[in-house]
N, C-alpha and C positions, 0 to 999 in steps of 0.2 A: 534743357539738359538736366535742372534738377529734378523734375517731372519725371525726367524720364528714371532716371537714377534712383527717385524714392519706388518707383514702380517694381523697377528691379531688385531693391532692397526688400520689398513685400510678397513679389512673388518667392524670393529665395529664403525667407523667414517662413511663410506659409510651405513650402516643399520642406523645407526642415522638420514642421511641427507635422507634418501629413507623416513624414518616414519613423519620427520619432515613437508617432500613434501607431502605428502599424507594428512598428517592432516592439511598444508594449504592447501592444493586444492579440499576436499571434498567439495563436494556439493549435502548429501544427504538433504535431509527434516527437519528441524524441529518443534515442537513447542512451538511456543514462547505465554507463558502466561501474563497478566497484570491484577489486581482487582484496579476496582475505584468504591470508595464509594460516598454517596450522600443519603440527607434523603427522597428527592421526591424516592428515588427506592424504591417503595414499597417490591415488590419480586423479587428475581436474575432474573436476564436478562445476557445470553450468545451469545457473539457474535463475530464469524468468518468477520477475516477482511481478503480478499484477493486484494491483488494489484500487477502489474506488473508482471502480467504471461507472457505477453507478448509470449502467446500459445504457450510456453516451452511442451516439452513430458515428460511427468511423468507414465513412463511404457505404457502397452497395456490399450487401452482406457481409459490411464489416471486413473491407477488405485490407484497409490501409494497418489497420492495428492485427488484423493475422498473418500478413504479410510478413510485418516486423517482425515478429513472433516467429515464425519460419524460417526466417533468415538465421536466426541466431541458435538453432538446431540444439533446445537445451535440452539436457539430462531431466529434468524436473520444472513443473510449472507448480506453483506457490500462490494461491489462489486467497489475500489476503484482509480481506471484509468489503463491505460494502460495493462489492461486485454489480450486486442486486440495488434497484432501487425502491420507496417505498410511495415513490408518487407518479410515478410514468412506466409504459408498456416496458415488460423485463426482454422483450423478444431480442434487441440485441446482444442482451446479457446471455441470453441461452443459444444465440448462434455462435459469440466466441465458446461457450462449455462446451460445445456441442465438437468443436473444431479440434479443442486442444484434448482435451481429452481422448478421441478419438486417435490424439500421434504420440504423447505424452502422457509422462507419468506424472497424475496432480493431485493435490493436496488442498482443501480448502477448510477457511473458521470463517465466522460470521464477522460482520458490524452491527454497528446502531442501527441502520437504515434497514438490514434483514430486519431485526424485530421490532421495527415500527411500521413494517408492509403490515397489513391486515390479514395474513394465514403466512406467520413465519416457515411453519410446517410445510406446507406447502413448496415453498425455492427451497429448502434442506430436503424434501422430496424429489424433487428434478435433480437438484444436485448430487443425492444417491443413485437418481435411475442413470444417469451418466458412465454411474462406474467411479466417480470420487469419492474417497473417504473423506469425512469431515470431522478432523481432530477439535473436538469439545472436551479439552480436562484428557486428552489420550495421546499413546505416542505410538509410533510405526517406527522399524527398524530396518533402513531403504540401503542395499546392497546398491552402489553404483560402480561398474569398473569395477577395480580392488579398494574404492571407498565403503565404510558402511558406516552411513549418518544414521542418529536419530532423527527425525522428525515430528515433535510435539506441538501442540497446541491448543489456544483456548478459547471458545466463547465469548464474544464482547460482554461488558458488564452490563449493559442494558438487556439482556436475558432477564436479569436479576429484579427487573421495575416489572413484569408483565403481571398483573392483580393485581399492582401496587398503588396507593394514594400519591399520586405525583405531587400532591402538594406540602408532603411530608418528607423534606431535604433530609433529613437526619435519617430517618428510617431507609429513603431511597441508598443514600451512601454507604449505611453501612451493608444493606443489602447486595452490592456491588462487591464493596472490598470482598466479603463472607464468598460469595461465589469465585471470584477471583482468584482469592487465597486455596478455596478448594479444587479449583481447578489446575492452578497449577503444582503445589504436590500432587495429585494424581499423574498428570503429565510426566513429570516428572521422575515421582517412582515407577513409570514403565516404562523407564529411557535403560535402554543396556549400557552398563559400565565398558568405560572406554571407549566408546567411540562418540567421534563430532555431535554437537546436539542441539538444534535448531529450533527454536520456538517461534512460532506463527501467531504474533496478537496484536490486532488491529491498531491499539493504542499505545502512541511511542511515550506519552507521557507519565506511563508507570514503569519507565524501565528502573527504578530504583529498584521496583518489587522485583519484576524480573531478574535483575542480577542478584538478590539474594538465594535464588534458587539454582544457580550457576550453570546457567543454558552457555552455551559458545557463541550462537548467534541468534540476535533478536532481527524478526523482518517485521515489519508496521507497516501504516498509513495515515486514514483519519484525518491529518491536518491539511492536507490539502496544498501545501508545499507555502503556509500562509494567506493563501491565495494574491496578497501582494508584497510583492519582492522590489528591491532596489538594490540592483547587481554590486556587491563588494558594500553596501551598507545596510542594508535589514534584511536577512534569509528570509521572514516572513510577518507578516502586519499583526494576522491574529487567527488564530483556531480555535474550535468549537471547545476542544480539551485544557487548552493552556490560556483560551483568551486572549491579550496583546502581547505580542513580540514573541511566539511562542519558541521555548530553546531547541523543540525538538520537529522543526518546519517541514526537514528533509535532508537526506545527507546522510553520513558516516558518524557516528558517535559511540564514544566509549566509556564503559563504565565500569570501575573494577577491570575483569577478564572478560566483560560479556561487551561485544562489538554488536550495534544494532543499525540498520540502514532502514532509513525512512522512506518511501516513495513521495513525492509529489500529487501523486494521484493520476487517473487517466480521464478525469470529468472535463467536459472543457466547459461547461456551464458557471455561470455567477452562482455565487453563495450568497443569499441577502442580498441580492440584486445587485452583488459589487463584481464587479468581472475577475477573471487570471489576467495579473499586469505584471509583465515581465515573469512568468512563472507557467512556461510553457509543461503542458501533459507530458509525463512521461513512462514509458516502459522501464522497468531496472534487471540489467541484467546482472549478477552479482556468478562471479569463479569463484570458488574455491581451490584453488592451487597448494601442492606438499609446501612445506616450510623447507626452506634455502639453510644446507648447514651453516 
């Protein structure tokens, strides 16, 4: 009896540790929701934030992740860096361009990974023959329904390293900020007075700069949602931008007046060989709905 007892205590421990790996390790799709209100929103405004495909396969031509995307019938898709990647075939990345673009109206800025691909130029080519503009330092003035957003934004900072002596930290940096800062006053002052105004930049972790320019909504990515989470105690382990425990993983955050939502990312690959643990891919779909008297 005790034989048999400690058997069943090990098969039911071993079933425990099997469901428990499984549920860290999935990496199916999800969608992740956010409403931010505002009185300039005349009428809802829906819109698909994707970032950090980093031309991940999601089934036969990309079916599961445009699927998603179709379902949720948005006003605007938000095309938000690192779409592109710089070390594997970009062909799934240009079969979602190719998709959405064709039903929606998009919007795309760069990441790191666009300019450490070997012809940046090049995927900023496809991605104009598509028919996307790609807000670098500029801003469009997007009539939705009786909303009319700005839509600005800018360049990742590793633009700023291309000619540059990587091994020279002080030069590389200040080379970043210098574009950065230029990039977004220009954005900026081609934003029309009064209405909503949206900034598009990869990295959540300069949102301090960002809100001294007084955008209404910042959309990111870049961190990768920490790549590992521990649900209700660390939103994220460590990213490329902030290093360990970074504040800005994923999520809703505010600063000042300026509200920025983070994606998690749509990569379902390990970073430095460590997998997504508890930190599944996600689409973000983010409303803008009128402000409630």
């Amino acid at each position: 009896m005790r034989r048999k007892r400690r058997i069943v205590i090990i098969a039911i421990v071993a079933a425990a540790l099997l469901l428990l790996t499984l549920s860290a390790l999935d990496t199916r799709l999800r969608v992740v929701s956010y409403t931010v209100s505002d009185a300039r929103i005349e009428t809802p405004v829906k819109i698909v934030l994707i970032a950090d495909l980093h031309s991940c396969k999601y089934g036969e031509g990309q079916k599961t992740l445009l699927d998603a995307i179709d379902a949720q019938t948005p006003d605007l898709v938000l095309l938000c860096g690192d779409v592109f990647d710089d070390d594997v075939s970009n062909d799934n990345t240009m079969t979602v361009l190719k998709h959405v673009s064709e039903r929606y109206r998009c919007f795309y800025v760069s990441g790191n990974h666009e300019y450490w691909h070997e012809d940046p130029e090049a995927l900023f080519g496809a991605v104009r023959s598509l028919g996307i503009p790609i807000l670098h330092g500029t801003c469009e003035t997007v009539p939705v329904g009786q909303t009319t957003l700005n839509l600005c934004g800018i360049a990742d900072p590793a633009c700023a390293e291309i000619g540059l002596d990587m091994t020279e930290v002080e030069q590389r940096n200040a080379a970043r900020e210098a574009i950065t800062a230029e990039q977004l006053q220009s954005a900026i002052d081609a934003a029309e007075d009064g209405h909503y105004t949206v900034l598009l930049a990869h990295r959540p972790e300069l949102i301090e700069t960002y809100a001294q320019y007084g955008f209404d909504l910042v959309v990111s990515g870049h961190a990768h949602g920490g790549q590992v989470r521990i649900p209700g105690l660390v939103n994220g382990l460590f990213s490329s931008g902030e290093r360990w425990f970074p504040k800005y993983a994923g999520g809703e955050y505010r600063v000042d007046d300026t509200v920025m939502i983070v994606s998690r990312g749509l990569s379902r690959e390990a970073i430095r060989h460590v997998p997504r643990i508890w930190n599944r891919p996600e689409l973000v779909v983010i409303e803008l709905q009128p402000a409630r008297p």
